[in-house]
Structures are given as C-alpha cells and as structure tokens.
N, CA, C and O atoms as a GROMACS GRO file, in nm:
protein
  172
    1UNK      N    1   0.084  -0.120   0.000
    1UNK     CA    2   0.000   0.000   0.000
    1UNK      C    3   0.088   0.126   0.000
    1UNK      O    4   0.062   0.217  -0.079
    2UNK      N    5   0.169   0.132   0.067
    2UNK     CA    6   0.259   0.235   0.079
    2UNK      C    7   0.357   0.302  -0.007
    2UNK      O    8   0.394   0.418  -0.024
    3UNK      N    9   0.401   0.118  -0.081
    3UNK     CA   10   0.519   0.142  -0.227
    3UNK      C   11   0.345   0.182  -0.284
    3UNK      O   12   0.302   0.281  -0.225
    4UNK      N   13   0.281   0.144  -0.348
    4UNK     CA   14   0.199   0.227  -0.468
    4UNK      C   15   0.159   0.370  -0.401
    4UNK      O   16   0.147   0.452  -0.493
    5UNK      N   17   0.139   0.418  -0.300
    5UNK     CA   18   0.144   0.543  -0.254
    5UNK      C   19   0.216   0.655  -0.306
    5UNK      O   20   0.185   0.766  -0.350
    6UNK      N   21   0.370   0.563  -0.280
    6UNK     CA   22   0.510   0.604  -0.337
    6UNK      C   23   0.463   0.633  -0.476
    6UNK      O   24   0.415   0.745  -0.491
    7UNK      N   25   0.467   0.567  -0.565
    7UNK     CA   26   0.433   0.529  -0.679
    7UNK      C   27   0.365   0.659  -0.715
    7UNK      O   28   0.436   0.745  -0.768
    8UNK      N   29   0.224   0.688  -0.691
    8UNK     CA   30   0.160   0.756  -0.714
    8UNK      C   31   0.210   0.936  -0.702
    8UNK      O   32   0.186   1.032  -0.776
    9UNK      N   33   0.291   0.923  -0.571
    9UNK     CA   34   0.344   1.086  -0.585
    9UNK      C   35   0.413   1.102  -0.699
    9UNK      O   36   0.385   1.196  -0.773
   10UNK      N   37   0.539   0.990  -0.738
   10UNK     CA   38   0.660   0.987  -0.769
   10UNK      C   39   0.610   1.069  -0.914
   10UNK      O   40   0.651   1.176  -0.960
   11UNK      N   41   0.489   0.960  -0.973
   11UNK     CA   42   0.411   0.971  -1.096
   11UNK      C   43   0.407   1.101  -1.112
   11UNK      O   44   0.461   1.149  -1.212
   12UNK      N   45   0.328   1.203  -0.996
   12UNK     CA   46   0.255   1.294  -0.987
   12UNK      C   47   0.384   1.421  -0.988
   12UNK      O   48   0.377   1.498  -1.084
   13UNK      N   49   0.470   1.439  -0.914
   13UNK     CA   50   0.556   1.485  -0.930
   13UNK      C   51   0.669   1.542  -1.029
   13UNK      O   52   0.704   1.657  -1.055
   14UNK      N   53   0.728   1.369  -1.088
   14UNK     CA   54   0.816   1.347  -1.161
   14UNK      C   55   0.819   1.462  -1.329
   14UNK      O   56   0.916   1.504  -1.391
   15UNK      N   57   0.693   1.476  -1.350
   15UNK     CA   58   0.657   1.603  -1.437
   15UNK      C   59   0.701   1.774  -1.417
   15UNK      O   60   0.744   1.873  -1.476
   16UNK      N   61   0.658   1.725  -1.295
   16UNK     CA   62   0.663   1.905  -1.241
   16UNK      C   63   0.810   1.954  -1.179
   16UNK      O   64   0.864   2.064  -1.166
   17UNK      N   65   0.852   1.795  -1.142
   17UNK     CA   66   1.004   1.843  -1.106
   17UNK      C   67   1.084   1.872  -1.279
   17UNK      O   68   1.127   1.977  -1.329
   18UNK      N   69   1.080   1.773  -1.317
   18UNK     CA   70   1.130   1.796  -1.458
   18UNK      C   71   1.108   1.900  -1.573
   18UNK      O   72   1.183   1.927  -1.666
   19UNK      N   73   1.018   1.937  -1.550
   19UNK     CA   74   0.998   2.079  -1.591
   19UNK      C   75   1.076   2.241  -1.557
   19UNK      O   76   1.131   2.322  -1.633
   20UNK      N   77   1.051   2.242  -1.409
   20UNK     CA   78   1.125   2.304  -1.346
   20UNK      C   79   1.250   2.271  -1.343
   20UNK      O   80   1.321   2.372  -1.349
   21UNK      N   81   1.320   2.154  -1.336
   21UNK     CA   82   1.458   2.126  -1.372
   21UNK      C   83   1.533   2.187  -1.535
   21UNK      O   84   1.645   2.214  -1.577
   22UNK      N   85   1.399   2.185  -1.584
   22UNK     CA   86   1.479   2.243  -1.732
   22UNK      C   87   1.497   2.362  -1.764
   22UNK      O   88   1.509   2.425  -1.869
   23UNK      N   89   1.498   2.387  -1.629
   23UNK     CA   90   1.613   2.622  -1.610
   23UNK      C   91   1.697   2.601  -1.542
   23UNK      O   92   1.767   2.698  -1.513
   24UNK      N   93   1.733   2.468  -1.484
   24UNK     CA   94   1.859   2.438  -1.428
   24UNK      C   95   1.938   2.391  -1.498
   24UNK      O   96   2.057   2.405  -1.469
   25UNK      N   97   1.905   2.327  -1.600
   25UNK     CA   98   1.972   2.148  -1.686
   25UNK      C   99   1.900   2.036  -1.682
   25UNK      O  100   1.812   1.999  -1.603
   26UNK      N  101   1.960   1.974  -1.801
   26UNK     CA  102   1.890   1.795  -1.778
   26UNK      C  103   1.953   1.759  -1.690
   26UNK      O  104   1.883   1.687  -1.620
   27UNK      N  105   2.090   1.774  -1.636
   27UNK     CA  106   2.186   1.704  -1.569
   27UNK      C  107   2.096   1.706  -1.450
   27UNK      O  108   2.118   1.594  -1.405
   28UNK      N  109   1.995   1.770  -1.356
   28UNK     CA  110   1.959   1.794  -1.256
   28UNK      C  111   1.857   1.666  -1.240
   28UNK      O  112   1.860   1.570  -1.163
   29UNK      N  113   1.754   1.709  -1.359
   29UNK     CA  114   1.684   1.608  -1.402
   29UNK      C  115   1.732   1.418  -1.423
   29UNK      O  116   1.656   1.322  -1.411
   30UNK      N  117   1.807   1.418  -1.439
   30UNK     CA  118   1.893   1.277  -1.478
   30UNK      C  119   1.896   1.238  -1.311
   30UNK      O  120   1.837   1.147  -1.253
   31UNK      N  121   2.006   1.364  -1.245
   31UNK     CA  122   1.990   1.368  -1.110
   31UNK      C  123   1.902   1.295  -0.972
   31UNK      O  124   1.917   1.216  -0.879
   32UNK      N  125   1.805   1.383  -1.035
   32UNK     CA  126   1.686   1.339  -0.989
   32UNK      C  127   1.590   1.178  -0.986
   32UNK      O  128   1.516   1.115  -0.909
   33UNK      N  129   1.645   1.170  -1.113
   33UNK     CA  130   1.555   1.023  -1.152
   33UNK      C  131   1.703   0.929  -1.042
   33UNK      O  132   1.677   0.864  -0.940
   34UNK      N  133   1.780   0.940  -1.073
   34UNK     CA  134   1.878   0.846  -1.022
   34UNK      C  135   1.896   0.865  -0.895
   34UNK      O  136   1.976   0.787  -0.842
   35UNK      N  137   1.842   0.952  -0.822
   35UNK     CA  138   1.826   0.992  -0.691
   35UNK      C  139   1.703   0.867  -0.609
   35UNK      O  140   1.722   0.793  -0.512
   36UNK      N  141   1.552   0.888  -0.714
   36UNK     CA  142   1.449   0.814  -0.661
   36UNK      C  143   1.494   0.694  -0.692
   36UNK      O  144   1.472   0.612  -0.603
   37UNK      N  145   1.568   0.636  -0.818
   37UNK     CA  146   1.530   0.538  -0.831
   37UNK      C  147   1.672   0.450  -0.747
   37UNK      O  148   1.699   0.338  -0.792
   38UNK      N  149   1.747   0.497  -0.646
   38UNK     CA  150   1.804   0.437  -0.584
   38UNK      C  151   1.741   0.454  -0.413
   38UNK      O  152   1.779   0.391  -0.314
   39UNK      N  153   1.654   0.539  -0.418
   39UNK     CA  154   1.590   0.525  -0.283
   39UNK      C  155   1.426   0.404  -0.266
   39UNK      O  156   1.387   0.320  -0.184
   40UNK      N  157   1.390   0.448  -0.361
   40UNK     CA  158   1.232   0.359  -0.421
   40UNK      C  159   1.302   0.209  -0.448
   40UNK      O  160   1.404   0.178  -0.510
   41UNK      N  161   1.204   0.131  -0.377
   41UNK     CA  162   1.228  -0.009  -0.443
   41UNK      C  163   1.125  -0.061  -0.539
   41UNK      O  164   1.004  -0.086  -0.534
   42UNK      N  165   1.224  -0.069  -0.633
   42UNK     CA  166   1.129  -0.094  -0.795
   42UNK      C  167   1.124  -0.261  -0.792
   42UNK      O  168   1.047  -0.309  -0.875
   43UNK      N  169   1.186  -0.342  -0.719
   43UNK     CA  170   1.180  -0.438  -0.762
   43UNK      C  171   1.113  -0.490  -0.630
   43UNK      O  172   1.080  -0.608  -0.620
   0.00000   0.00000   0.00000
C-alpha cells in the first residue's frame, strides 16, 4: 500500500520536477531520476 502510494506521488511529481529542472539542466533532471530510483524499491 505504501510502495503504490510512493508510486503515485513519484508519478505525480516526476513532471513538475522535470519541468522546473529544465532552467537548471537535464543534468539535474537525470539527477533526480537516479536519486528516486536508488531510494524507491522498484523491484
């Protein structure tokens, strides 16, 4: 219940951070994904 919780912000988010990341760089963005996806357990 909690990982799809996760899930659901990450979803909800992952747009709006990346957007806003793109007046910083992709590099932030890249950042970012490799940030969640070593904290989130995908498997």
């Amino acid at each position: 219940m909690f990982w799809w919780y996760t899930k659901q912000i990450q979803s909800f988010l992952s747009p709006i951070v990346c957007s806003c990341a793109m007046a910083l760089g992709e590099s932030f963005c890249i950042y970012y994904f490799y940030i969640i996806s070593i904290r989130l357990p995908w498997r």
